[in-house]
C-alpha positions in Angstrom: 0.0 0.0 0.0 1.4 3.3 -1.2 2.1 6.2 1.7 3.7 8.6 -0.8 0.9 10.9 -2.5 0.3 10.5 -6.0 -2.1 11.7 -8.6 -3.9 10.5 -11.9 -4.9 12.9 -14.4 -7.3 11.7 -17.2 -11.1 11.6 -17.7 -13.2 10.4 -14.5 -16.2 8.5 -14.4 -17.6 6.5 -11.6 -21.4 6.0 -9.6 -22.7 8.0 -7.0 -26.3 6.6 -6.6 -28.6 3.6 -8.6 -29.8 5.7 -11.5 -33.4 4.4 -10.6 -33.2 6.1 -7.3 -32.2 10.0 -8.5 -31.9 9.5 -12.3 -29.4 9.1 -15.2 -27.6 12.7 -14.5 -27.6 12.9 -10.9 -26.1 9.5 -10.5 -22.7 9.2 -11.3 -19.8 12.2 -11.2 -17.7 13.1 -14.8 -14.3 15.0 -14.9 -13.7 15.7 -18.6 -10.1 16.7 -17.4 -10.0 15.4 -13.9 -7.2 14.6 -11.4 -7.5 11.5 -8.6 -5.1 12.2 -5.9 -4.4 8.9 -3.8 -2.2 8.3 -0.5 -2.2 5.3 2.1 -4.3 3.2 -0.1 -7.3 5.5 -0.2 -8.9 8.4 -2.1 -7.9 11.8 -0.6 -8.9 14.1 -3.6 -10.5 14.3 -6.3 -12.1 16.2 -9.1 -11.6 18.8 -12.2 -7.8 19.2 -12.7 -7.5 22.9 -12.2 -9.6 22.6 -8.9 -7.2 19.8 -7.6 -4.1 21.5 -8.6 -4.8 24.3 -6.5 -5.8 23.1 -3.4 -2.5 19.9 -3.9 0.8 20.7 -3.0 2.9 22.1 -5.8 5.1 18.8 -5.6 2.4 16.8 -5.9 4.0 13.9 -8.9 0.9 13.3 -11.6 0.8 11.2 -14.0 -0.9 12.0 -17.1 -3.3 9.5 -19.6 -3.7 10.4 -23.1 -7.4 9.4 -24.4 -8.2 7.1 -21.0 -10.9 7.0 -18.4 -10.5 6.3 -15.2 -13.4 4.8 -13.1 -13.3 2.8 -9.5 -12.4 -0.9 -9.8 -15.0 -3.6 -11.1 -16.7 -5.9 -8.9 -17.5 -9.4 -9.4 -20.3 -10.5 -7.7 -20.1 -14.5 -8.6 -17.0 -16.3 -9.7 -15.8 -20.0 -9.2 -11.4 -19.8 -9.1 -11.4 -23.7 -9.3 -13.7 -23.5 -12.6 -10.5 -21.2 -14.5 -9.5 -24.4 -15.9 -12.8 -25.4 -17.8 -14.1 -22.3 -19.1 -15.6 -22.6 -21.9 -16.8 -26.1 -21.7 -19.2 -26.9 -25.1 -22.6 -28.2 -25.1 -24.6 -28.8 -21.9 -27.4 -27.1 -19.6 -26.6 -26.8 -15.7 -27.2 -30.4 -14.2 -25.0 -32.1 -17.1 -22.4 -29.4 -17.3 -21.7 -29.6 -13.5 -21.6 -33.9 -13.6 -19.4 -33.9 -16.8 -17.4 -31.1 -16.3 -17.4 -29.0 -13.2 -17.1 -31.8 -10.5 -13.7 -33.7 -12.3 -11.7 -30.9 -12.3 -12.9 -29.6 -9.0 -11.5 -33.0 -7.5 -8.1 -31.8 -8.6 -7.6 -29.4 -6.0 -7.0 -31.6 -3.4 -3.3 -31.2 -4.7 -2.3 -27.9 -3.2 -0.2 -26.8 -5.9 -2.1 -27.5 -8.6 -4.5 -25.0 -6.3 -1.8 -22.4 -6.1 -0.9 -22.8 -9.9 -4.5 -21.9 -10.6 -5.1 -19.5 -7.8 -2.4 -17.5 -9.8 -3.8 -17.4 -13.2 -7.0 -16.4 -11.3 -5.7 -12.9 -9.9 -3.8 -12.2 -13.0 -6.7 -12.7 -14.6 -8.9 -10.1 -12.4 -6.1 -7.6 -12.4 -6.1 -8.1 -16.6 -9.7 -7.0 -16.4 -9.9 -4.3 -14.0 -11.5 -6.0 -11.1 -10.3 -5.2 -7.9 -13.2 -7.6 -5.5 -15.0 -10.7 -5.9 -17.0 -12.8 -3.9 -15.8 -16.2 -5.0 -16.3 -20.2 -4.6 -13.4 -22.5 -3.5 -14.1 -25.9 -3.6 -15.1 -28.6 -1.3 -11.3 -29.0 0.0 -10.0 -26.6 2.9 -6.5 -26.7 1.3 -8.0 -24.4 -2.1 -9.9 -22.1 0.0 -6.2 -21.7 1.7 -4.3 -21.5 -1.0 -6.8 -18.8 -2.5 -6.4 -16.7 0.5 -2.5 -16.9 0.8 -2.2 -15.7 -2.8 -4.6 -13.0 -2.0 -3.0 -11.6 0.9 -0.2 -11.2 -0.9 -1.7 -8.9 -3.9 -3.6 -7.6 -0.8 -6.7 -7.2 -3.3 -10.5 -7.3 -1.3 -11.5 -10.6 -1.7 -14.2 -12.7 -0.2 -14.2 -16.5 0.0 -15.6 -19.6 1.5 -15.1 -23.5 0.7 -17.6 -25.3 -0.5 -20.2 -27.2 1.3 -21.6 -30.5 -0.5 -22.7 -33.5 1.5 -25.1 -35.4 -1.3 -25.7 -35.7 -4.7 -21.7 -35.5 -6.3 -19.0 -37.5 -6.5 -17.7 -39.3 -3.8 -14.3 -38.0 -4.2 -15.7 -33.9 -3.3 -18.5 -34.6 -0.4 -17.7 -33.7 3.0 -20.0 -34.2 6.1 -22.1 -32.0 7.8 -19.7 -32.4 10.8 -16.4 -31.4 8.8 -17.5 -29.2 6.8 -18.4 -27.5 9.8 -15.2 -28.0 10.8 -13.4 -27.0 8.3 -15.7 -23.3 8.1 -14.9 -22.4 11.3 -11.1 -23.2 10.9 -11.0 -20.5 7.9 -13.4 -18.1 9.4 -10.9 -17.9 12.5 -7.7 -17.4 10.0 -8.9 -15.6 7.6 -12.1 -13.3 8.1 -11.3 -9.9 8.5 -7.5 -10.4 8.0 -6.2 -7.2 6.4 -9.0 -6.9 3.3 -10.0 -10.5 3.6 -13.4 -11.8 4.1 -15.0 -14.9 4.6 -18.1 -16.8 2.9 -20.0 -19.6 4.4 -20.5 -21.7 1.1 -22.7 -24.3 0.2 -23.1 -25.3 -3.2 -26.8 -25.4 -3.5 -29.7 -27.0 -2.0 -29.4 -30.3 -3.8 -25.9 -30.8 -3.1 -26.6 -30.2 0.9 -28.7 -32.2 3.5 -31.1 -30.7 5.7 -28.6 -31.5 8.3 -25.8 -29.4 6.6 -27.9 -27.0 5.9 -28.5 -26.8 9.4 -24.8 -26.1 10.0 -24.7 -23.3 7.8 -27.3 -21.5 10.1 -25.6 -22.1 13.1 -22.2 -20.8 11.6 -24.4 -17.7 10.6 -25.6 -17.5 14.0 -22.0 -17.9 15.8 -20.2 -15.8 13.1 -22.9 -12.4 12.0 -20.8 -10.9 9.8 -19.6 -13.3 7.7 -21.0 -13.6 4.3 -23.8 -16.8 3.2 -23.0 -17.4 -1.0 -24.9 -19.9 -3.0 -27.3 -20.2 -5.7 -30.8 -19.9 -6.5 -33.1 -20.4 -8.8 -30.8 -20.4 -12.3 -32.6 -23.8 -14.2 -36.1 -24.8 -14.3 -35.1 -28.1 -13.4 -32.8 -27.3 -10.5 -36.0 -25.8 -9.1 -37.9 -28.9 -10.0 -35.0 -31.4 -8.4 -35.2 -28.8 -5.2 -38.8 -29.1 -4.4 -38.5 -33.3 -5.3 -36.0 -33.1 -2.3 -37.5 -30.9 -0.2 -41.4 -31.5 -0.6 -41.9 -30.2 2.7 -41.1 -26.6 1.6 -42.9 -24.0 -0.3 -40.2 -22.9 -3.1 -36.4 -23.1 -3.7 -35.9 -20.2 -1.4 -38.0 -21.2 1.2 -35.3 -24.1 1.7 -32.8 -21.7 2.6 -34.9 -19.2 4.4 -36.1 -22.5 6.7 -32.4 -23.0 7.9 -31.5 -19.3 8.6 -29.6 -18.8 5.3 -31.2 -15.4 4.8 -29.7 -12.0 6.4 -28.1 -8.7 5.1 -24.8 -10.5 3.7 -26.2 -13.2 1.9 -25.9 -13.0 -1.9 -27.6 -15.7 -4.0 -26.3 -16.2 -7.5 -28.8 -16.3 -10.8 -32.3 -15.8 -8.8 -33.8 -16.0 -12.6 -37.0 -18.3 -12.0 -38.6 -16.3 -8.7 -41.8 -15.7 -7.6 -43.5 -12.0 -5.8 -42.8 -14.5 -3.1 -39.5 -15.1 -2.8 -38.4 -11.6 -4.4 -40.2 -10.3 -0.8 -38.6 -12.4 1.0 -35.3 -11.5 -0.3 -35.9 -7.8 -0.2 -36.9 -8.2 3.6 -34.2 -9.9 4.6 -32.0 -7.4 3.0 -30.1 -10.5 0.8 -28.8 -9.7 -2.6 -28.5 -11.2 -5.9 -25.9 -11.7 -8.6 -26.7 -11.3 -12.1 -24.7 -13.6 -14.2 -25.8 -12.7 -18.1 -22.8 -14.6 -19.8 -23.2 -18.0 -17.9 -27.0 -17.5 -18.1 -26.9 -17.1 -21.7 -24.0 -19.6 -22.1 -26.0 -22.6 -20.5 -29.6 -21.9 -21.4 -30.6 -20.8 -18.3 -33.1 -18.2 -18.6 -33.5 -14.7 -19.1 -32.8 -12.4 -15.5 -35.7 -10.0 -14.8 -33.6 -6.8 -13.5 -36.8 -4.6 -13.0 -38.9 -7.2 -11.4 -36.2 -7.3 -8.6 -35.6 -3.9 -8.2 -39.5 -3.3 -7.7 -39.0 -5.3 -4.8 -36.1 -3.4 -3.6 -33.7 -6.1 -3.8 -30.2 -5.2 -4.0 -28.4 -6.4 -7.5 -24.3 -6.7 -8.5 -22.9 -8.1 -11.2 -21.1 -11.1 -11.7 -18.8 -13.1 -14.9 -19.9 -16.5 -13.2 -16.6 -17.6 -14.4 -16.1 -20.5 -15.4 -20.2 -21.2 -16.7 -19.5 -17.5 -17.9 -17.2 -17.4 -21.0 -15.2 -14.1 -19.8 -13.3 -12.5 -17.3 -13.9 -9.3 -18.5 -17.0 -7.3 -16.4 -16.9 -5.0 -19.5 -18.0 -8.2 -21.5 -20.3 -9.0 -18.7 -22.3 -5.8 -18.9 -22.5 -5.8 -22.6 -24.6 -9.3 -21.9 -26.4 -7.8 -19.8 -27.3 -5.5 -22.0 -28.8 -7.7 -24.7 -30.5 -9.6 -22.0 -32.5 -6.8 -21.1 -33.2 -6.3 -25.0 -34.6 -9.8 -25.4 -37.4 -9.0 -22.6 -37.8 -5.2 -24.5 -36.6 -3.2 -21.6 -33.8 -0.6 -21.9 -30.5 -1.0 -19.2 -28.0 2.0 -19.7 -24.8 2.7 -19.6 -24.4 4.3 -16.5 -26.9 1.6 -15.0 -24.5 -1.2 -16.6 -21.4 0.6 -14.5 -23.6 1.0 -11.5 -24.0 -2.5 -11.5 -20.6 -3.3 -12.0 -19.5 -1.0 -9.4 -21.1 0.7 -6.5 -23.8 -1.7 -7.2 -21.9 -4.5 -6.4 -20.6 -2.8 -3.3 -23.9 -2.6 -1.7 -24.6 -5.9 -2.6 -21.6 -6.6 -0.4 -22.7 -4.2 2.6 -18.9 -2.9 1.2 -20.2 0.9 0.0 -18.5 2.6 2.8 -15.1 0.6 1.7 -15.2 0.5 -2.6 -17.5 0.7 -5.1 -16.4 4.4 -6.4 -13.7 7.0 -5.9 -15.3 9.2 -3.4 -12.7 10.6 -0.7 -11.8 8.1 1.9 -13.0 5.0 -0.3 -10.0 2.5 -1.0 -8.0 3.3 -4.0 -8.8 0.5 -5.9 -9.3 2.0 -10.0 -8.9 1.1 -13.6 -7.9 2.8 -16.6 -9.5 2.0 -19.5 -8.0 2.9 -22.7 -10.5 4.3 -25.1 -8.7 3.5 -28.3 -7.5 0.0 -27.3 -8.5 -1.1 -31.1 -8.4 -0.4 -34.1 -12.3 -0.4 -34.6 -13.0 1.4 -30.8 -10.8 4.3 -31.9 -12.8 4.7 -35.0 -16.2 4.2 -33.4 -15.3 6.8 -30.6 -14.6 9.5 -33.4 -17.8 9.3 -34.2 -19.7 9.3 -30.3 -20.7 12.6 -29.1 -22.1 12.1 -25.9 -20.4 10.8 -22.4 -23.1 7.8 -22.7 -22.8 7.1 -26.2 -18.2 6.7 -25.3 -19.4 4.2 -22.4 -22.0 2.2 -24.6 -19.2 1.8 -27.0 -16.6 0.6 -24.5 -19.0 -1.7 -23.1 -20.0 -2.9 -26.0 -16.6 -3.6 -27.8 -14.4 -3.2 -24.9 -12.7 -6.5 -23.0 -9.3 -7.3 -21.3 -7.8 -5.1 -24.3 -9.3 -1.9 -22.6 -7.5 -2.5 -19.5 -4.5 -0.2 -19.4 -3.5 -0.2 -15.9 -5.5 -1.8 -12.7 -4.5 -0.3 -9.2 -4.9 -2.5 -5.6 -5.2 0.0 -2.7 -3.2 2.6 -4.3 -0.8 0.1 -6.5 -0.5 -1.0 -9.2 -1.2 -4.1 -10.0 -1.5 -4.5 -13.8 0.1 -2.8 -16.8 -0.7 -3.8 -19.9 2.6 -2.3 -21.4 4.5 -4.3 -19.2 3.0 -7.5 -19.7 3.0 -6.8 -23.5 7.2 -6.6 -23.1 7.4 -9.4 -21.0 5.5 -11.2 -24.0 8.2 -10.3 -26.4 10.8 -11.3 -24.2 9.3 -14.4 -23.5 
């Protein structure tokens, strides 16, 4: 974390409210020619360069970006690490894909460095992209969920965590047992929640993959531990749903399963939530849980279409996630372009400045984190990203011809990826460069 003060100069975008609350204009904050002055990890300034200039020291060391924007880093709602290795996996729907692909090469983090090998690529990954948190599944073995956090620490990057809880209904070689897996939880909640930027997730996989007495477990380690984060998911397939209620005929809905063991409280975030009811959307929105909106893997397996309106009438608080590795990209700028065309299949309009919402402050209150990240406001951690605006051939042409501030964020949305990503900054540091990883290419 840097203690020497520095600056940024270069165009500034980034979210100050949800557009739906106070509108498109009075929700985010633009600097045509603005200046981000950062010192001991965190934001201490910020705004139009001549304004900044004056009230900074004359010393002050800035550093200047030619046709780049700089907005707070993206956050990544819903992400599997273990599932970097089988992205892209071709032709199945949810149950299949998981059986055929997910599960084998989930068993092979029992080996510890294999773990680390991928924990790696993971985070290089992230910082490629421009996203500075996630809230992320290990796998059913303590040693990943380990491993993830070491490499963490070290790139001291805000990450939240949990292993995975599966008692039923998978391999033999990735169940645990209600009793060691509650174990296990409370082992890596003492060692790592709340250790420097760390946080910890109580994890099961999903309702089919847990027994009522499991289930159980994860209540009572919600009860013993308030502040730790609940992550699952909910609701993604129509036959999920169907295999849920065959297993739990006692309940009312897939939710209800959850809500019956205490799963549901302010820092619970359920992935998917595309197939609910006025129900369960209340019940959600009372208990103050969240949801993740996964477009790419939703699209990817066939899952369903996500009804962003429908939720927000409910009040329910929505982030973004890639989904990775049922989502095809890394990139939350890919993400948000899916999102858009998801919203276009059901004739409903989601703007730019909505799309970066989500991807950003958003996703912070999704997190309970809006006090800590989610945009550049003084005394927020200095996490950022600087996009380059002319990072092809065909974005440079296309933003000749935008005029407005919405129309240059549509575009790099739209065409933008890991490309875009100039430079990615961790608490003040960097933590990607594109120019340096394009010379260590042609060295290599």
């Amino acid at each position: 974390m840097t203690t020497q003060r520095k600056a940024y100069r270069a165009s500034i975008l980034h979210s100050i409210a949800d557009p739906k609350d106070v509108g498109i204009e009075d929700s985010y904050e633009y600097f045509e020619d603005g200046i981000l002055v950062v010192e001991n990890g965190h934001v201490v300034d910020i705004g139009d360069a001549v304004e900044v200039l004056e009230r900074q020291p004359k010393t002050l060391q800035v550093k200047e970006y030619k046709d780049k924007i700089i907005t707070s880093g993206f956050i990544d709602t819903h992400i599997h690490y273990p599932q970097t290795g089988m992205i892209a996996s071709y032709g199945e729907q949810l149950l299949d894909w998981l059986e055929n692909y997910t599960f084998p090469e989930e068993r092979r983090f029992k080996n510890p460095i294999y773990a680390h090998k991928v924990a790696n690529l993971f985070f290089d990954e992230l910082a490629s992209n421009g996203t500075t948190t996630a809230l992320v599944f290990g796998t059913v073995h303590k040693e990943s969920v380990d491993v993830f956090f070491e490499e963490a620490e070290k790139r001291n990057v805000r990450m939240i965590a949990g292993k995975v809880l599966m008692d039923r209904n998978a391999p033999d070689y990735l169940v645990d047992t209600p009793e060691s897996g509650y174990e296990e939880s409370k082992e890596l909640i003492e060692k790592w929640h709340n250790k420097g930027r760390l946080l910890y997730a109580v994890t099961p996989r999903f309702a089919p993959t847990s027994t009522p007495e499991q289930l159980a477990t994860v209540g009572k380690l919600l009860e013993e531990y308030p502040d730790v984060y609940m992550h699952t998911h909910l609701s993604e397939n129509k036959k999920e749903i169907e295999w849920v209620l065959d297993l739990f005929p006692e309940r009312d809905s897939y939710l209800d399963v959850y809500d019956h063991y205490g799963l549901l409280h302010k820092r619970s975030v359920f992935a998917h939530g595309i197939h609910l009811s006025d129900c369960e959307c209340k019940r959600l929105a009372d208990t103050d849980s969240a949801i993740s909106f996964c477009p790419t893997s939703n699209l990817f397996l066939g899952s369903g279409l996500f009804k962003l309106p429908k939720l927000e009438e409910h009040g329910i608080r929505v982030g973004m996630g890639t989904d990775v590795g049922a989502g095809t990209s890394f990139s939350i700028l890919q993400t948000m372009s899916e999102a858009y065309k998801i919203m276009q299949l059901q004739q409903e309009k989601l703007h730019p400045i909505k799309s970066l919402f989500l991807a950003t402050l958003g996703g912070a209150r999704s997190l309970h984190l809006e006090d800590k990240i989610g945009n550049l406001e003084v005394g927020k951690e200095a996490d950022f990203v600087v996009l380059n605006m002319d990072a092809t051939q065909l974005m440079r042409f296309r933003m000749q011809q935008a005029k407005k501030l919405e129309e240059k964020l549509f575009v790099l949305m739209s065409l933008g990826d890991d490309r875009t990503v100039s430079e990615t900054y961790i608490a003040g540091e960097k933590a990607y460069d594109v120019n340096f990883e394009q010379q260590k290419k042609l060295v290599s």
